[in-house]
DSSP file (Angstrom, degrees, kcal/mol; ACC not computed):
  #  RESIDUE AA STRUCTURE BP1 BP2  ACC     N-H-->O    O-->H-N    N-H-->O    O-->H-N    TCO  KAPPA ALPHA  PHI   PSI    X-CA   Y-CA   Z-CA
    1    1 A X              0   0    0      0, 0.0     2,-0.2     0, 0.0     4,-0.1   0.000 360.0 360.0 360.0 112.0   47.7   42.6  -25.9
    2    2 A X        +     0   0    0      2,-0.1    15,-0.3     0, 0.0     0, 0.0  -0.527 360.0   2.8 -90.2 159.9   47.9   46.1  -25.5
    3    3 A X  S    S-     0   0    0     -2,-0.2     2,-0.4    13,-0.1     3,-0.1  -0.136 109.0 -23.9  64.5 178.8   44.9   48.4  -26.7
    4    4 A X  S    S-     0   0    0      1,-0.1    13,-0.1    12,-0.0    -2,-0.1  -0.662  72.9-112.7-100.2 132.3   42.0   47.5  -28.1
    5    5 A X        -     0   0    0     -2,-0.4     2,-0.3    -4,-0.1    11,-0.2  -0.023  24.9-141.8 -53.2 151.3   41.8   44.4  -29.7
    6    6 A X  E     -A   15   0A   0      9,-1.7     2,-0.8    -3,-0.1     9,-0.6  -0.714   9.2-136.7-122.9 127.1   41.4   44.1  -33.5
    7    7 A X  E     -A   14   0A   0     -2,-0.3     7,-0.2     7,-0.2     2,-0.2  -0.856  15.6-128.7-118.5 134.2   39.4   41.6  -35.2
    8    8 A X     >  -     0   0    0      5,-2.2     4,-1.8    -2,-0.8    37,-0.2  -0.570  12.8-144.2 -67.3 131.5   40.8   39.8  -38.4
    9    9 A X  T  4 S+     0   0    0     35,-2.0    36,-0.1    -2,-0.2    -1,-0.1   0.759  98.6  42.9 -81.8 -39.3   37.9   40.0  -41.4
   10   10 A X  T  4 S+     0   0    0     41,-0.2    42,-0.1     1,-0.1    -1,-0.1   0.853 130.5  19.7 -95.8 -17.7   39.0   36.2  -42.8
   11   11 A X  T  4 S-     0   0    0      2,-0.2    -2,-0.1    40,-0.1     3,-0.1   0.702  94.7-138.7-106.2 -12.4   39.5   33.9  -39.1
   12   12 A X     <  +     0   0    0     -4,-1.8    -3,-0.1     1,-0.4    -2,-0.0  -0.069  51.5 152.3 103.9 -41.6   37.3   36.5  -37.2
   13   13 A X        -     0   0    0     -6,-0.2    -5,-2.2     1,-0.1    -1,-0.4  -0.048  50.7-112.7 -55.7 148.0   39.8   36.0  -34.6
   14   14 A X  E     +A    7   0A   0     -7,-0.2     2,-0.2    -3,-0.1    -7,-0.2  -0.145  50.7 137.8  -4.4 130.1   40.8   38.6  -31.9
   15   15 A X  E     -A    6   0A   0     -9,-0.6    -9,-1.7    -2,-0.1     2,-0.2  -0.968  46.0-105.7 172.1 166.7   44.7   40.2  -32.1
   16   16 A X    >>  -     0   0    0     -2,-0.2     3,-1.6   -11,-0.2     4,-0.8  -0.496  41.0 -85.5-121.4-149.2   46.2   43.1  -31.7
   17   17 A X  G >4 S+     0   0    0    -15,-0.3     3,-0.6     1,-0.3     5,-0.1   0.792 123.8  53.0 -85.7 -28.8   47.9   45.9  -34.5
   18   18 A X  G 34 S+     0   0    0      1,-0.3    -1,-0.3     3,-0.1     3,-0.0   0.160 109.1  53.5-110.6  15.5   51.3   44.2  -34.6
   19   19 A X  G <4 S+     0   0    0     -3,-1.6    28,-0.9    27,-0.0    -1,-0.3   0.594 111.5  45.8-100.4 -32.7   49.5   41.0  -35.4
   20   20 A X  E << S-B   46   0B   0     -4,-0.8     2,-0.4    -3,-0.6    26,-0.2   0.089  71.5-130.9-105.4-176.4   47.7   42.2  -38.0
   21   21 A X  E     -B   45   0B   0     24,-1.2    24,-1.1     2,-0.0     2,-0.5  -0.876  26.2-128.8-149.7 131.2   47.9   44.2  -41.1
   22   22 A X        -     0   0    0     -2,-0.4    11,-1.8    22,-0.2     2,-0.3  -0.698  19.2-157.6 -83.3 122.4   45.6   47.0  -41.9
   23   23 A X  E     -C   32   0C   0     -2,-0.5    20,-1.3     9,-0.2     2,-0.4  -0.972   3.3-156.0-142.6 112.6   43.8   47.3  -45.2
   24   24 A X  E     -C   31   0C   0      7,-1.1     7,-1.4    -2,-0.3    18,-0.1  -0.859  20.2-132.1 -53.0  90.5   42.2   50.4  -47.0
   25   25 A X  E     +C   30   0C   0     -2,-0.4     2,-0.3     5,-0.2     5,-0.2  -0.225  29.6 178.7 -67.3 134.3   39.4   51.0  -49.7
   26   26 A X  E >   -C   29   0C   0      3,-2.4     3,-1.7     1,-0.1    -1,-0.0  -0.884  66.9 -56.2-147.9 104.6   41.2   53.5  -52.3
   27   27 A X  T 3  S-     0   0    0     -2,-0.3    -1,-0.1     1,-0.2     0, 0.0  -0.275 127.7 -14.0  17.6-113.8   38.4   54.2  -55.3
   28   28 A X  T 3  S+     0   0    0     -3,-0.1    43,-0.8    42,-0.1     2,-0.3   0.161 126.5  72.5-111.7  17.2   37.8   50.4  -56.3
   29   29 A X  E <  S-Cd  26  71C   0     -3,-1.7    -3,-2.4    41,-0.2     2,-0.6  -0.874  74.3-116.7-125.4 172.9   40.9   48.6  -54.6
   30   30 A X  E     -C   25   0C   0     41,-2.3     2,-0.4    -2,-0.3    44,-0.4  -0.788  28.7-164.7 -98.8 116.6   42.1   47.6  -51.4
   31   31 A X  E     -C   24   0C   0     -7,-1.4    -7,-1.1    -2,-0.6    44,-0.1  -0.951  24.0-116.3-135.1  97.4   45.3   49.3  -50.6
   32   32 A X  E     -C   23   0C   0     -2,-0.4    -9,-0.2    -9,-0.2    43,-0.0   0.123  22.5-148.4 -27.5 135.4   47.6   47.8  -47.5
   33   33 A X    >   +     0   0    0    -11,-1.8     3,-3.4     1,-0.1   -11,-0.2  -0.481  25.5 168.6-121.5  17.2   48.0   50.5  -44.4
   34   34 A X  T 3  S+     0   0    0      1,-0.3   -11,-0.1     2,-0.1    -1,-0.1   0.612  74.9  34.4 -68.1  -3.8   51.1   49.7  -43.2
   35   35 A X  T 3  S-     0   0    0    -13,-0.1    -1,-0.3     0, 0.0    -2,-0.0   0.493 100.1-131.8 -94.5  -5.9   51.6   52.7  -40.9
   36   36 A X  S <  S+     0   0    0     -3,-3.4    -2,-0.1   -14,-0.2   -13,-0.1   0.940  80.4 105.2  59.3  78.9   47.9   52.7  -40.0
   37   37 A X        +     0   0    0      2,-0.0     2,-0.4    -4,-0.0    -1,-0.1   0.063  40.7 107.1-167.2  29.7   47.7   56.3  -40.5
   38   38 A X  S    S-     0   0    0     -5,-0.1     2,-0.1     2,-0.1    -5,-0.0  -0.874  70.9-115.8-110.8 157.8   45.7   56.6  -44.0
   39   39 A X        +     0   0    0     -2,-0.4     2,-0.1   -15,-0.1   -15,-0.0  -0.586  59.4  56.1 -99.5 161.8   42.0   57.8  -43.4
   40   40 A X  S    S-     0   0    0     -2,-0.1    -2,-0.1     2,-0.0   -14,-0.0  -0.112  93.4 -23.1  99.3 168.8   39.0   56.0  -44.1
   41   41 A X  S    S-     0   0    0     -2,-0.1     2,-0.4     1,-0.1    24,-0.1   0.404  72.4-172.1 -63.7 150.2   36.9   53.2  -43.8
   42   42 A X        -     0   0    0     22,-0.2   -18,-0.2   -18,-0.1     2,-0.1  -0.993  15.3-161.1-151.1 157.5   39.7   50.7  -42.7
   43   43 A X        -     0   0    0    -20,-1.3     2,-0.5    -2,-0.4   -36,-0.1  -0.250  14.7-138.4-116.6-153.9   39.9   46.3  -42.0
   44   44 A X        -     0   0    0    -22,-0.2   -35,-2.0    -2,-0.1     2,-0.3  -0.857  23.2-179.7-172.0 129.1   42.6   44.1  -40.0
   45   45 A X  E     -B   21   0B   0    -24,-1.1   -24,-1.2    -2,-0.5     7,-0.1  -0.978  35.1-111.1-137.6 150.4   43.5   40.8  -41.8
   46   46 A X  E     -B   20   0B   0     -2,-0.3     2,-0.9     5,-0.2   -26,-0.2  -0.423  33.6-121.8 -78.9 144.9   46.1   38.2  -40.2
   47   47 A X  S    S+     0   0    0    -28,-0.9     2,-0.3    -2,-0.1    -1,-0.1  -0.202  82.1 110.8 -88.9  65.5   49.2   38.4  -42.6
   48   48 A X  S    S-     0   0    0     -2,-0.9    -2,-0.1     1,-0.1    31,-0.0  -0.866  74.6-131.6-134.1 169.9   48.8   34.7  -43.2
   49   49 A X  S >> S+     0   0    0     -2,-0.3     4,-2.3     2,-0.2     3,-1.1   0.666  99.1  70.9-105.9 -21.5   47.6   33.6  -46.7
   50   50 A X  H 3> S+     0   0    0      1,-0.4     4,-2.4     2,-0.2    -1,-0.2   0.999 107.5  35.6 -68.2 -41.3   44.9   31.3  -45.3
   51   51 A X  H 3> S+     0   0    0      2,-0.2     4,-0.7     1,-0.2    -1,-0.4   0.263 108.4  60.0 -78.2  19.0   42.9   34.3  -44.2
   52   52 A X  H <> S+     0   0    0     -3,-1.1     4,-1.0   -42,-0.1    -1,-0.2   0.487 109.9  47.5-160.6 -50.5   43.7   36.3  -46.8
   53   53 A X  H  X S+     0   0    0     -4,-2.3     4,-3.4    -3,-0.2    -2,-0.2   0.898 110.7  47.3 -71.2 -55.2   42.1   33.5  -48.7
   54   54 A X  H  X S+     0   0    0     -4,-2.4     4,-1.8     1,-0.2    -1,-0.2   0.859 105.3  62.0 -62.7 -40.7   38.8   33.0  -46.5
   55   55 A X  H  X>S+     0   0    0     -4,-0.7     5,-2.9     1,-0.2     4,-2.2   0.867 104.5  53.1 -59.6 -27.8   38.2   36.9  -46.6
   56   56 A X  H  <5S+     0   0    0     -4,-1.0    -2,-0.2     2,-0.2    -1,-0.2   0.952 115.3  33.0 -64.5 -64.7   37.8   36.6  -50.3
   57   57 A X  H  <5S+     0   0    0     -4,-3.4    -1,-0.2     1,-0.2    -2,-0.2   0.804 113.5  54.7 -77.4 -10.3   35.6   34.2  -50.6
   58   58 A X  H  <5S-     0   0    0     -4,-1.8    -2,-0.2    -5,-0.1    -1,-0.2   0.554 104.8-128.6 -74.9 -48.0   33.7   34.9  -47.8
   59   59 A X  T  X5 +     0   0    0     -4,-2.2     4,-0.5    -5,-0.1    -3,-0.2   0.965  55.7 149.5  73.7  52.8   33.4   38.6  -49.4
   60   60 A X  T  4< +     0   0    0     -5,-2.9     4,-0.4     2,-0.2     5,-0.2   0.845  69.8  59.4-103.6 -41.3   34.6   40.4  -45.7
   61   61 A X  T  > S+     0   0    0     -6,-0.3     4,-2.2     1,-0.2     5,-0.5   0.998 109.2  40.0 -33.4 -62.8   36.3   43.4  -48.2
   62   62 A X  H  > S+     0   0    0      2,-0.2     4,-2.1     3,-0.2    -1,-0.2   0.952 124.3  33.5 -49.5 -58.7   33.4   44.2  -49.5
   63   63 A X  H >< S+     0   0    0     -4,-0.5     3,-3.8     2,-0.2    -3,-0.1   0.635 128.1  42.2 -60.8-100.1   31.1   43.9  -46.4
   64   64 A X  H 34 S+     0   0    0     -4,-0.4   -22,-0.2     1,-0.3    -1,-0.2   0.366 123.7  39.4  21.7 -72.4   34.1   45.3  -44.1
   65   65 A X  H 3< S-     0   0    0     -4,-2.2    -1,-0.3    -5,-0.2    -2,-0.2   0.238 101.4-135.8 -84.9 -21.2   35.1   48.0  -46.8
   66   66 A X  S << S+     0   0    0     -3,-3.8     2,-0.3    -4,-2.1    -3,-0.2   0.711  70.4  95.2  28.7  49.6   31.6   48.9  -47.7
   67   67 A X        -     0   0    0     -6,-0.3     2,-0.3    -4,-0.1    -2,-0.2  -0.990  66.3-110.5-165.0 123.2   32.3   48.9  -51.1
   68   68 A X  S    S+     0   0    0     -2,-0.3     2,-0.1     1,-0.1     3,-0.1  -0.823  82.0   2.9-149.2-172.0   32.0   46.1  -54.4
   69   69 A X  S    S-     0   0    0     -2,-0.3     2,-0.3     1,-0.1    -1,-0.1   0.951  73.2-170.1 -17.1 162.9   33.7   44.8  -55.9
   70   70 A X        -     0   0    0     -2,-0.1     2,-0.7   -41,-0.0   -41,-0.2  -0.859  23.2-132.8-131.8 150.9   37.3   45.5  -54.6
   71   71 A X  B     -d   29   0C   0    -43,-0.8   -41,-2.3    -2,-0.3     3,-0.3  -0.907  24.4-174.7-103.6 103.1   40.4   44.6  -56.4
   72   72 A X     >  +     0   0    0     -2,-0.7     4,-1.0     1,-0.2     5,-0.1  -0.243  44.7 122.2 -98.2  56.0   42.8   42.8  -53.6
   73   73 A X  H  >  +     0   0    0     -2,-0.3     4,-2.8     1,-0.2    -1,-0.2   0.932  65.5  49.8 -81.9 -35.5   45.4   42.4  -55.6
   74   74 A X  H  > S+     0   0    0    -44,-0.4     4,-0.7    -3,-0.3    -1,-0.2   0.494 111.4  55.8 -83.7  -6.5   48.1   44.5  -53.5
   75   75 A X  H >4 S+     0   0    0      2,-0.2     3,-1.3   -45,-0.1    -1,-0.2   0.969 110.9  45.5 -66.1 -69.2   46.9   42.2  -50.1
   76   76 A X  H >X S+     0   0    0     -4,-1.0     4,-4.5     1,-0.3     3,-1.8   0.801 115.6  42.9 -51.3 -55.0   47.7   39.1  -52.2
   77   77 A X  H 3< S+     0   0    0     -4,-2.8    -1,-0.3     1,-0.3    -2,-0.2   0.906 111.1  55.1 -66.1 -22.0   51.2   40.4  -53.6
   78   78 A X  T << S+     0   0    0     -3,-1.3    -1,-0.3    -4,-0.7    -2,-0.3   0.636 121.4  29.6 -90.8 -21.8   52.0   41.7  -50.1
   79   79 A X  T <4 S+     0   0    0     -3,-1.8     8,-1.9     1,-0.5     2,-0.3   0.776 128.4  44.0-114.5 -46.8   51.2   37.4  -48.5
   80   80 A X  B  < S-E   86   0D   0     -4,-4.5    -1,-0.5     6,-0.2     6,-0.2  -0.846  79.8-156.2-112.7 146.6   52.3   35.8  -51.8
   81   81 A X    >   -     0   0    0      4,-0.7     3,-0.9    -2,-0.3    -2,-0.1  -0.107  37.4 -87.5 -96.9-169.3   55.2   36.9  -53.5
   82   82 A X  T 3  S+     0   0    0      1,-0.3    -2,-0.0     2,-0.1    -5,-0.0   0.726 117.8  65.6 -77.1 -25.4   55.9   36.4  -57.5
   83   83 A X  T 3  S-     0   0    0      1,-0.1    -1,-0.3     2,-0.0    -3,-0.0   0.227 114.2-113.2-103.6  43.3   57.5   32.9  -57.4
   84   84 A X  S <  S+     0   0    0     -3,-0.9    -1,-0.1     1,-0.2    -2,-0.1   0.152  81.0 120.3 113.2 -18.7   54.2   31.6  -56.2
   85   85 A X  S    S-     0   0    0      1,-0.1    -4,-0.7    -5,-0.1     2,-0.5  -0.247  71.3-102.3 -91.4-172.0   55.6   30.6  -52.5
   86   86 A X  B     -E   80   0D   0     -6,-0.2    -6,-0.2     1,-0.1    -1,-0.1  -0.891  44.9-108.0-106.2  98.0   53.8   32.4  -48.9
   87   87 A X        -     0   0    0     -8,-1.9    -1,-0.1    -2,-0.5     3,-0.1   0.304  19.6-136.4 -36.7 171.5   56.0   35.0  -47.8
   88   88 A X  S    S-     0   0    0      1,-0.4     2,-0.3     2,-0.0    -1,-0.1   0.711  79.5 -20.6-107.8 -36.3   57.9   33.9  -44.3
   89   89 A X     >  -     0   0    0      1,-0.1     4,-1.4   -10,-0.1    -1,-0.4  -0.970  52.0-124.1-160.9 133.9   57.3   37.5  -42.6
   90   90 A X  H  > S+     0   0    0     -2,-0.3     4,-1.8     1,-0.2     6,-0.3   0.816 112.6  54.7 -61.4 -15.0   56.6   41.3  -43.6
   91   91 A X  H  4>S+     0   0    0      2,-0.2     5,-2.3     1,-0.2    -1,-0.2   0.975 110.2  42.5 -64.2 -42.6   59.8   42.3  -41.6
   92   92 A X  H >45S+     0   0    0      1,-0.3     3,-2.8     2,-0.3    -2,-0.2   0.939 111.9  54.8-101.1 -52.1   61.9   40.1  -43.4
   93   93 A X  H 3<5S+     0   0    0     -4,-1.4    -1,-0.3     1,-0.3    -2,-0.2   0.976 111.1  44.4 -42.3 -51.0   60.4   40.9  -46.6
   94   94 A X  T 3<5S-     0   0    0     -4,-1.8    -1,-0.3    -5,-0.3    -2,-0.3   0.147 122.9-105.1-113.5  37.1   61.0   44.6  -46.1
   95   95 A X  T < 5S+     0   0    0     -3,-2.8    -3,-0.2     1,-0.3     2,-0.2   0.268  74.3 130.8 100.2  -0.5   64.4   43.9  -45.0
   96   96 A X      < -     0   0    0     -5,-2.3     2,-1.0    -6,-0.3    -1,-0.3  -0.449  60.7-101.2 -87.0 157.2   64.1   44.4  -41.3
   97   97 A X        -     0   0    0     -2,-0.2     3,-0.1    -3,-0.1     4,-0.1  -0.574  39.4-106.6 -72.7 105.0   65.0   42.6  -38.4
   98   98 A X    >   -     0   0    0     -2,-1.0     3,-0.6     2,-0.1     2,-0.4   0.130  50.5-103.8 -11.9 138.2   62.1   40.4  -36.2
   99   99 A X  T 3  S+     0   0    0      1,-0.2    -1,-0.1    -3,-0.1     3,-0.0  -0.563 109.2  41.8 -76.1 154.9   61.5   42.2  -33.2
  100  100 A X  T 3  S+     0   0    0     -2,-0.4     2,-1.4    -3,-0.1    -1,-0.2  -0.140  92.3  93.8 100.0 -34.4   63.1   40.9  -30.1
  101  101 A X    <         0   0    0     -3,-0.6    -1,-0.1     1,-0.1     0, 0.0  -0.666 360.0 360.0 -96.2  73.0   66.7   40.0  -32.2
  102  102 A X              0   0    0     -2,-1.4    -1,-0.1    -3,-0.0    -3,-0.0   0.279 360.0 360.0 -92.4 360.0   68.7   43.2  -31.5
């Protein structure tokens, strides 16, 4: 893990940015980061649906985000797609190659 580790809001766990995905309060939703480069207040969630799931109910936007209620809807579309199933990868999703398979 290079740099300073990153803590995921719904398993808590440790990781670093290319584990993670980075999540942004933008007026009264939560608005996915994917370059890391938008300012403000910012979170780290796993891109796995179970945390996605824990932060919600748990309420880590809001505490995290300092901010309530937040609308996560763009998190949600970003781990579950429209036909209901749990995306397999953001790469693959946006049409890029896994790293390491050149």
């Amino acid at each position: 893990m290079t740099g300073r580790p990153r803590t995921c809001i719904g398993c808590r766990l440790k990781g670093s940015r290319m584990e993670m995905v980075r999540v942004v309060r933008r007026e009264s939703a939560v608005v996915v980061d994917s370059r890391g480069t938008m300012q403000g207040r910012g979170a780290w969630v796993h891109p796995d649906l179970s945390c996605l799931k824990r932060a919600v109910r748990s309420r880590a936007f809001e505490r995290a985000l300092k901010a309530a209620p937040l609308d996560t809807g763009a998190v949600e579309e970003l781990l579950v797609p429209s036909d209901g199933n749990p995306s397999e990868s953001r790469d693959k999703k946006a049409g890029r190659d896994p790293m390491g398979t050149r």
